[in-house]
C-alpha positions as CSV (number, residue, x, y, z in Angstrom):
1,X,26.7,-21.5,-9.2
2,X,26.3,-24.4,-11.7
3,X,23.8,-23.4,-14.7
4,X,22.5,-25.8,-17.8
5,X,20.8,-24.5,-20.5
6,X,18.1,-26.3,-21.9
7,X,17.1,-25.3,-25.4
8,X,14.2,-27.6,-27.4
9,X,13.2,-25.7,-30.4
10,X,14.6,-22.1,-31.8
11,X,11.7,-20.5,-29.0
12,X,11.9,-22.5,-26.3
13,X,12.6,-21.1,-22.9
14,X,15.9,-21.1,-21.2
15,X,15.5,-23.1,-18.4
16,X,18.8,-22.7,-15.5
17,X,19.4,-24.8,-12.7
18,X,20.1,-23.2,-9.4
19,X,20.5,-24.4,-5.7
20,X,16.6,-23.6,-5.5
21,X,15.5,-25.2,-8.6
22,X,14.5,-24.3,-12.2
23,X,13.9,-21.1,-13.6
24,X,13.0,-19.5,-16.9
25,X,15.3,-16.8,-17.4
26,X,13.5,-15.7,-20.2
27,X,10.5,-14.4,-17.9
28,X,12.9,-12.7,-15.8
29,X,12.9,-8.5,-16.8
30,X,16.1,-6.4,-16.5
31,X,14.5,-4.5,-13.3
32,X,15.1,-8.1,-11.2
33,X,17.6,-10.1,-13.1
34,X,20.8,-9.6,-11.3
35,X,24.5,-8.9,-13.2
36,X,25.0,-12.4,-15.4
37,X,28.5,-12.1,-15.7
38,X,28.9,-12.3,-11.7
39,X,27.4,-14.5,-9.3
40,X,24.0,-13.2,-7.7
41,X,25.2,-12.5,-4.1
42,X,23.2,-14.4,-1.4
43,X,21.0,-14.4,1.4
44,X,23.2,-13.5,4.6
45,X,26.1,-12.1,2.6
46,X,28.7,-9.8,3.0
47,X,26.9,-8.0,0.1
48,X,23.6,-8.0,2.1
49,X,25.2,-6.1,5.1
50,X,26.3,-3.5,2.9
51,X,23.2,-3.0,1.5
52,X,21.6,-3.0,4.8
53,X,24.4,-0.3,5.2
54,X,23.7,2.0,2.5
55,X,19.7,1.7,3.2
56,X,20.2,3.2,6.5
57,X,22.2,6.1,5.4
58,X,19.3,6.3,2.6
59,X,16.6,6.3,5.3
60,X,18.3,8.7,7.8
61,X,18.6,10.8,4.3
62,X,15.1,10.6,3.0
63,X,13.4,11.0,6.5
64,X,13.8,14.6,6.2
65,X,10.4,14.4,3.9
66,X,8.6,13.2,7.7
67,X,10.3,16.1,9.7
68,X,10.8,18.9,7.6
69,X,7.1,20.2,7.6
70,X,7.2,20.1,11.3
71,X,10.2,22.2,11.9
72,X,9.2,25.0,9.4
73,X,5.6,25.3,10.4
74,X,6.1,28.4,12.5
75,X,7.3,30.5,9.1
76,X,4.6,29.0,6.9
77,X,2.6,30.5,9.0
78,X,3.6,33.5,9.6
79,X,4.6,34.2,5.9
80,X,1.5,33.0,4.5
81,X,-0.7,34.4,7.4
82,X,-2.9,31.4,8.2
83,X,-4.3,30.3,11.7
84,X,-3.0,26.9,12.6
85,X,-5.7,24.7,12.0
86,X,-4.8,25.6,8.0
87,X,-0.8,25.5,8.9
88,X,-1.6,21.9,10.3
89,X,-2.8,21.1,6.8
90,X,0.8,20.7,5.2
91,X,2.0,18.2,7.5
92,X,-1.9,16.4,7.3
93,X,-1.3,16.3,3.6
94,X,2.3,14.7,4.2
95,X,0.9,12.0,6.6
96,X,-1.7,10.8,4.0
97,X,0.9,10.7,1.1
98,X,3.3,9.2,3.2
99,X,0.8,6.4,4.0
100,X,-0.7,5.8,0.5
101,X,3.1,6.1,-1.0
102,X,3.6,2.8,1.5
103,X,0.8,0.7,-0.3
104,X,1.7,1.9,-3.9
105,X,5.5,2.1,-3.6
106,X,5.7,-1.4,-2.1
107,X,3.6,-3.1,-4.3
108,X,5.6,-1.6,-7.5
109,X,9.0,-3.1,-5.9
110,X,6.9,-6.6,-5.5
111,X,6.9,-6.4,-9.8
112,X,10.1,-4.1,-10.4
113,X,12.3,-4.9,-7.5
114,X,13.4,-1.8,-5.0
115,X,15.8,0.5,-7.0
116,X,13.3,2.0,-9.8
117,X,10.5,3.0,-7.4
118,X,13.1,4.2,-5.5
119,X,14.7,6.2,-7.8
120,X,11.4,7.6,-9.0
121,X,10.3,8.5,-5.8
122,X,14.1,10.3,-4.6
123,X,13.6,12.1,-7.5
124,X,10.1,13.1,-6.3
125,X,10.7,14.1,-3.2
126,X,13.3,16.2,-4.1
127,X,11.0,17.9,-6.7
128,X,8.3,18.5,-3.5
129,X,10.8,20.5,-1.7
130,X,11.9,22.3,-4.6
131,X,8.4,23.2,-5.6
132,X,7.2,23.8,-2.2
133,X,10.1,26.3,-1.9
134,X,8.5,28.0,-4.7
135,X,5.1,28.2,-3.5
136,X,3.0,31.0,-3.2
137,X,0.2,29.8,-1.3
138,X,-0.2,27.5,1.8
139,X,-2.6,25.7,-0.8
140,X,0.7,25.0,-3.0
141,X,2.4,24.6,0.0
142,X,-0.1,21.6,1.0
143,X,-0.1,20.2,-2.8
144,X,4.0,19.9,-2.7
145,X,3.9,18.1,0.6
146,X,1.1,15.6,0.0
147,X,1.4,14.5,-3.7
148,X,5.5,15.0,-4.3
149,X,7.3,14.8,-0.5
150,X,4.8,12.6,1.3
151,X,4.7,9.8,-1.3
152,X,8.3,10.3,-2.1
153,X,9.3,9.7,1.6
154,X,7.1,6.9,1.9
155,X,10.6,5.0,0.2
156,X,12.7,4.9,2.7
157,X,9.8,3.1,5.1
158,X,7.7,0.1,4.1
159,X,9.5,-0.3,0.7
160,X,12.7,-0.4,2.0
161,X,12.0,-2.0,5.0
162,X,10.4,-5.0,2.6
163,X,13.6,-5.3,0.2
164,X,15.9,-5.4,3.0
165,X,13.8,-8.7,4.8
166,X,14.2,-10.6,1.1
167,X,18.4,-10.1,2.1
168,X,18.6,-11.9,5.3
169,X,17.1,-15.1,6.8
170,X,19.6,-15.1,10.4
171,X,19.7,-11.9,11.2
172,X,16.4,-11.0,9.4
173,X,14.8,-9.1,12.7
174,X,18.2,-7.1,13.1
175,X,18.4,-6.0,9.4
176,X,14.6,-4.8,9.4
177,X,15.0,-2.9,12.7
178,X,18.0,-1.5,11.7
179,X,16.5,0.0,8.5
180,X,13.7,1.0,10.2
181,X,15.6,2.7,12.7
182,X,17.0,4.8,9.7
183,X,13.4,7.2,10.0
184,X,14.0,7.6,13.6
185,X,17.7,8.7,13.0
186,X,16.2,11.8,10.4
187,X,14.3,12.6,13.1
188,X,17.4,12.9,15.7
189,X,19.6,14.9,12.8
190,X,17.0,16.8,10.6
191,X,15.0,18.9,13.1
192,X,18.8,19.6,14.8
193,X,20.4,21.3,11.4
194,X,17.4,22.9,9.8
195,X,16.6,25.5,12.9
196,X,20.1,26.9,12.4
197,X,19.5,27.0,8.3
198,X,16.3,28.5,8.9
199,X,17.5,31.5,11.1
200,X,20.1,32.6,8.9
201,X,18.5,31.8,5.2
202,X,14.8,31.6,5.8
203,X,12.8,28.3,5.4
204,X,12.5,28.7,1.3
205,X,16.7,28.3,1.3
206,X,16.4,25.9,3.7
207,X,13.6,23.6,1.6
208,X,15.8,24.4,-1.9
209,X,18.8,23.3,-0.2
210,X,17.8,20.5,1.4
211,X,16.3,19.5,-2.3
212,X,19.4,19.6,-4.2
213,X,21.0,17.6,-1.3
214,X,18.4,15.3,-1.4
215,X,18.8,14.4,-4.9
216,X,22.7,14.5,-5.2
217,X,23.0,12.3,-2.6
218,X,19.7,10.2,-2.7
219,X,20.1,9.2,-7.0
220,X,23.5,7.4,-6.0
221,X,22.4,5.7,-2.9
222,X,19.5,4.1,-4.9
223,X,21.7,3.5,-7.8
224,X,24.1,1.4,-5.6
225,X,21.0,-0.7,-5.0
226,X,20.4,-1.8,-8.3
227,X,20.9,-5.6,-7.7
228,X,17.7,-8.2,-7.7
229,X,16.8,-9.6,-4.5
230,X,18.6,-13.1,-4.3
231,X,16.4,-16.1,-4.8
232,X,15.0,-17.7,-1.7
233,X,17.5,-20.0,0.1
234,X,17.3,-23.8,-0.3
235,X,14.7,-25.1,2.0
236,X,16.7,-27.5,4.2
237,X,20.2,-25.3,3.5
238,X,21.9,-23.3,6.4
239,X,19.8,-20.1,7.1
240,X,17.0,-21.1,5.6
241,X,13.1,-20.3,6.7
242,X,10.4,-21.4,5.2
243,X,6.6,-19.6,5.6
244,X,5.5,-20.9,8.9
245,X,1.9,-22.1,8.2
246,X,-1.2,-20.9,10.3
247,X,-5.1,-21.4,10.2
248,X,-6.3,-18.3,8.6
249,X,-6.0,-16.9,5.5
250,X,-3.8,-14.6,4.3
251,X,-6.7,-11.6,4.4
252,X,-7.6,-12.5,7.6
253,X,-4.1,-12.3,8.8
254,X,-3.5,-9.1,7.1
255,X,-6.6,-7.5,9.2
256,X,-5.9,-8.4,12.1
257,X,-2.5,-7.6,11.8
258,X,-4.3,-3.6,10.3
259,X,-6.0,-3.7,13.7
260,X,-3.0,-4.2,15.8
261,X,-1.0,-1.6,13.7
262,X,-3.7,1.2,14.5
263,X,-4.2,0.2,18.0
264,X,-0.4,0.1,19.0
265,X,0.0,3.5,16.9
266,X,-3.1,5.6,18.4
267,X,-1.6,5.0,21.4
268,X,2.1,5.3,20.8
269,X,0.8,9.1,19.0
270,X,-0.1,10.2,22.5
271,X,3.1,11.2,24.4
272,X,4.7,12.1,20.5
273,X,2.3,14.2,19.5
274,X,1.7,15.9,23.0
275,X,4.6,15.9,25.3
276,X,5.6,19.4,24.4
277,X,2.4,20.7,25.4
278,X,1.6,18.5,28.2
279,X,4.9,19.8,29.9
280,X,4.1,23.3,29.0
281,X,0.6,22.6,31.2
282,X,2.4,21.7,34.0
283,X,4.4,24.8,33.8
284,X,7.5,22.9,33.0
285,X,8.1,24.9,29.5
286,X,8.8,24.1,26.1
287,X,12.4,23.3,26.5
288,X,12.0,20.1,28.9
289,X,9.0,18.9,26.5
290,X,11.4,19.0,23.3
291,X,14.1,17.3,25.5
292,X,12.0,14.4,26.3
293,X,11.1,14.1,22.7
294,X,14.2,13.7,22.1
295,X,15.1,11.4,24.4
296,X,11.8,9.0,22.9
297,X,13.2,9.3,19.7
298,X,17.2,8.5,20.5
299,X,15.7,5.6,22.9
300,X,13.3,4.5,19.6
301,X,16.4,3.8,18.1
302,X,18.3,1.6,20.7
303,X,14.7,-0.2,21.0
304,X,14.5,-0.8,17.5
305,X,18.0,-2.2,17.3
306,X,17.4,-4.5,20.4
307,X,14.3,-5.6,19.3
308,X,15.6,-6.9,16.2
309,X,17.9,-9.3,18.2
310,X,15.1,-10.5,20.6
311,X,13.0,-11.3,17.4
312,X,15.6,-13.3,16.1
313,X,15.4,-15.4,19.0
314,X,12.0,-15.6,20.2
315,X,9.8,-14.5,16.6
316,X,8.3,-10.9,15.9
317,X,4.8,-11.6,17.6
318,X,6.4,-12.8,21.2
319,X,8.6,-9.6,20.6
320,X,5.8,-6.9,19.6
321,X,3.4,-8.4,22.8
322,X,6.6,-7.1,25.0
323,X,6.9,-3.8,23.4
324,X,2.8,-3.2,23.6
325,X,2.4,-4.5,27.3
326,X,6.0,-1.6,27.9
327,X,4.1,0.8,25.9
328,X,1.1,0.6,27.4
329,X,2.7,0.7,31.2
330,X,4.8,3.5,30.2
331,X,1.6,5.3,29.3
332,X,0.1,4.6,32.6
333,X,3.1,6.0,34.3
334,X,2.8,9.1,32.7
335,X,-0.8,9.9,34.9
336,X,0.6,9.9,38.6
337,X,4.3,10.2,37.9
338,X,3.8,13.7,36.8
339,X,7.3,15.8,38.0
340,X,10.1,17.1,35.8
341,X,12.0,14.5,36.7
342,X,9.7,11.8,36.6
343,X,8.7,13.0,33.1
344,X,12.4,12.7,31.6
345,X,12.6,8.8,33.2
346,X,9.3,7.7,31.7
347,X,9.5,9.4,28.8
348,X,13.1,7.3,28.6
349,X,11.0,4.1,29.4
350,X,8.4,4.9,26.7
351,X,11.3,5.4,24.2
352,X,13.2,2.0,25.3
353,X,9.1,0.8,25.0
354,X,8.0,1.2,21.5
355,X,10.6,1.7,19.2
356,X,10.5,-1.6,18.3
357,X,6.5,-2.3,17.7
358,X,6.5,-1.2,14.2
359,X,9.1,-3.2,12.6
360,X,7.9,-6.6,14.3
361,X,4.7,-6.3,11.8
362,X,6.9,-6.9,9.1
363,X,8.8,-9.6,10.6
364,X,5.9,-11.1,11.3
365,X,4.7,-10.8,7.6
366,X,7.6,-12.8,6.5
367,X,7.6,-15.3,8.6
368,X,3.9,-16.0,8.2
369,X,3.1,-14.4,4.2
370,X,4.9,-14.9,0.7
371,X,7.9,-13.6,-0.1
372,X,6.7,-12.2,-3.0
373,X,4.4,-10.1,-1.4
374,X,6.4,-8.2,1.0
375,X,6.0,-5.3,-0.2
376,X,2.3,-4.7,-1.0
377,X,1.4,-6.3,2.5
378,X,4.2,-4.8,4.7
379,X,2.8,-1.2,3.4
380,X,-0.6,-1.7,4.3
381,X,0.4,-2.3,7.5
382,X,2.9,0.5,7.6
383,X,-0.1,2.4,6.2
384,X,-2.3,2.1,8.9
385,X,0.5,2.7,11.4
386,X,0.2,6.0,10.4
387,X,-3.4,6.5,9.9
388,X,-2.7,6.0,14.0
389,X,0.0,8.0,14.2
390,X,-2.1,10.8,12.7
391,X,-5.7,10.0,14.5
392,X,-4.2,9.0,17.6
393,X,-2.7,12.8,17.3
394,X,-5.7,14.2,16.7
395,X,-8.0,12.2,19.2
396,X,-6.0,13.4,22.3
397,X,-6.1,16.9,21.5
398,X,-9.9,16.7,21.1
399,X,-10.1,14.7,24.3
400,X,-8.0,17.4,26.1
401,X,-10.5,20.4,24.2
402,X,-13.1,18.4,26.0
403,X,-12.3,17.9,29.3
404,X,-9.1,20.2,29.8
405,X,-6.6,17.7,31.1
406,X,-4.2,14.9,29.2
407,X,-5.3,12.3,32.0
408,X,-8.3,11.1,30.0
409,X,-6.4,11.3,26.9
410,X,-3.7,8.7,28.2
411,X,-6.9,6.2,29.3
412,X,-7.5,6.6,26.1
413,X,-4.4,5.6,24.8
414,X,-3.7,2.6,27.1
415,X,-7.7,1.4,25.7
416,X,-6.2,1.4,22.1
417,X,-3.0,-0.2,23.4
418,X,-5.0,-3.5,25.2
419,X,-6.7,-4.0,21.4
420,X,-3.5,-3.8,20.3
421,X,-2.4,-6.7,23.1
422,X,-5.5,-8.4,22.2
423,X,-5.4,-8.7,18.3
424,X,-2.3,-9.8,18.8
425,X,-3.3,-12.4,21.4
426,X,-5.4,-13.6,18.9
427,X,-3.0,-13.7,16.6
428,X,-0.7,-15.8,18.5
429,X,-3.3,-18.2,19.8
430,X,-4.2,-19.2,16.2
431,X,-0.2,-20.0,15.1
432,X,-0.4,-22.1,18.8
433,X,-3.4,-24.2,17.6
434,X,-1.6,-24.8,14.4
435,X,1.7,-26.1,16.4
436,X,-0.3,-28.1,18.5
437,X,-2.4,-30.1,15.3
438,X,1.2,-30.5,13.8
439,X,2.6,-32.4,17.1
């Protein structure tokens, strides 16, 4: 890439001329400046599929921070000798770090680039299940998973799912969905391995071990990630894509984009969170309810990956108002199509529905927000995705306290799922208004 420097005076700033334009290199920090004595690999190149490569392996790594807490619940609570309101409280604690660690994380790689948060919070997480290993307490216990595994997770979501979108302009919708999809993986491999662990060692091995394997494996992942993101292609140059422009401000599209996120996500929370128990009402058993989980989350996956395609054709909004309007029939399936096999078919259609809602937020954030602040506005909405997962949760199981069956809880989910239809209605009738004044 031809470069000219530009020197005035003995403090004058080092101007360098790229494809994009002119730069001061001097303002550039050694957390974002690339290798000097290589070319910066580009958007869409063979170095950004690698990296979109290694980030999954990272995520399906790291994802054990969402899933862990889940699987060991039973012996936290039985060592520790709590009811399971306070045994709940580990996985609470992981939820709300997990969702703060989405804002903070991504808006330190929006000033340091990815691989230093990211190395941080690997680091972190492995020091939670360490710690946590060595608690003594279910209050420790809690402290470990909020403040050390929940934020440390929180790396391989948002944040990652931010610095992978600045590496692609094409294929962007396939390389988001396919990081994304990485979480969704950890929860296909994780909760598989660590029963087996658990039986033979006990959970405190199991934790410790997973620790060390966290961090031996995480540290070089991250450190293989060390490049800058590439500058922004050429406007007018193959692959390029500029910020498509829309009448409302950039708040205003963050909120309503907050609203959707929650709505889709309370709703998506219901079969998740429930199935298990909902088959063990109908007298179906644990077994077939932990088989359609996994068939949601194996589906999620596929979903994910074919919704990153679709949004490269049609944009992330038209692709997220397909996924909600499938969610939110998939949800009223569940109410009168309530046999075994039945179950196992819709719970497949749910799967093949939602798995690719989330990651359309932050295609849509790039298409329609600054670059440069991917990753602060990507984790808020990741954020409240998961404020939805968790009070979504929550709300049906106090719905079904109140009235003893899941039917009103699934009305309730398919009311949170319209809003979601509808904010983003709105959404998509304000960029129309602004196509239409450009004709």
């Amino acid at each position: 890439m031809p470069a000219v420097a530009l020197l005035h005076a003995e403090n004058a700033p080092i101007v360098v001329q790229t494809a994009a334009g002119f730069r001061d290199r001097r303002q550039e920090t050694p957390l974002t400046r690339t290798d000097l004595n290589r070319p910066s690999p580009g958007i869409d190149s063979s170095y950004a599929w690698v990296r979109l490569a290694i980030s999954m392996v990272l995520a399906t790594i790291g994802g054990v921070g969402m899933w862990a807490v889940v699987v060991v619940l039973p012996a936290v609570q039985a060592e520790f000798g709590v009811d399971r309101a306070a045994a709940s409280m580990p996985y609470t604690a992981t939820m709300v770090g997990f969702a703060a660690g989405n804002v903070l994380v991504g808006r330190a790689i929006d000033r340091m680039g990815y691989w230093i948060p990211a190395l941080i919070s690997s680091v972190a997480l492995s020091a939670g299940l360490l710690l946590a290993a060595l608690s003594t307490s279910i209050l420790q216990f809690t402290l470990a998973q909020g403040l050390l595994i929940g934020v440390g997770t929180s790396v391989i979501f948002g944040p990652l799912i931010a610095d992978i979108s600045h590496w692609f302009n094409r294929r962007r919708g396939v390389a988001v969905t396919a990081a994304a999809a990485g979480n969704y993986l950890a929860g296909t491999l994780w909760p598989t391995i660590m029963p087996t662990l658990i039986k033979a060692e006990g959970w405190r091995f199991t934790y410790a071990a997973i620790g060390i394997f966290c961090l031996v494996t995480m540290v070089p992942l991250v450190l293989m990630l060390r490049r800058g993101a590439p500058e922004a292609t050429a406007a007018g140059s193959p692959g390029s894509r500029s910020v498509q422009p829309i009448p409302m401000s950039p708040a205003a599209l963050q909120a309503l984009l907050v609203v959707a996120g929650l709505g889709c996500c309370v709703a998506m929370s219901m079969p998740q969170v429930h199935i298990v128990a909902y088959c063990m009402d109908l007298g179906y058993g644990i077994a077939h309810g932990a088989d359609m989980l996994s068939i949601m989350m194996a589906a999620g996956v596929v979903s994910r990956l074919a919704s990153g395609f679709i949004a490269d054709r049609i944009g992330g909004a038209k692709t997220l108002v397909i996924g909600s309007v499938l969610q939110c029939l998939s949800l009223l399936f569940y109410i009168p199509f309530d046999g075994l096999a039945s179950l196992y078919v819709v719970s497949l259609v749910f799967g093949l529905s939602q798995g690719g809602i989330v990651p359309c937020y932050a295609i849509i954030v790039r298409e329609y927000l600054p670059a440069k602040e991917a990753g602060q506005r990507i984790g808020i909405v990741m954020m409240a995705t998961i404020f939805g997962m968790a009070i979504g949760g929550w709300m049906s199981g106090w719905i079904y306290d109140l009235t003893g069956s899941y039917a009103v809880a699934f009305l309730n989910g398919i009311a949170w799922n319209l809003l979601n239809v509808v904010a983003i209605g709105l959404f998509m009738w304000k960029a129309r208004q602004r196509a239409v004044m450009a004709a």
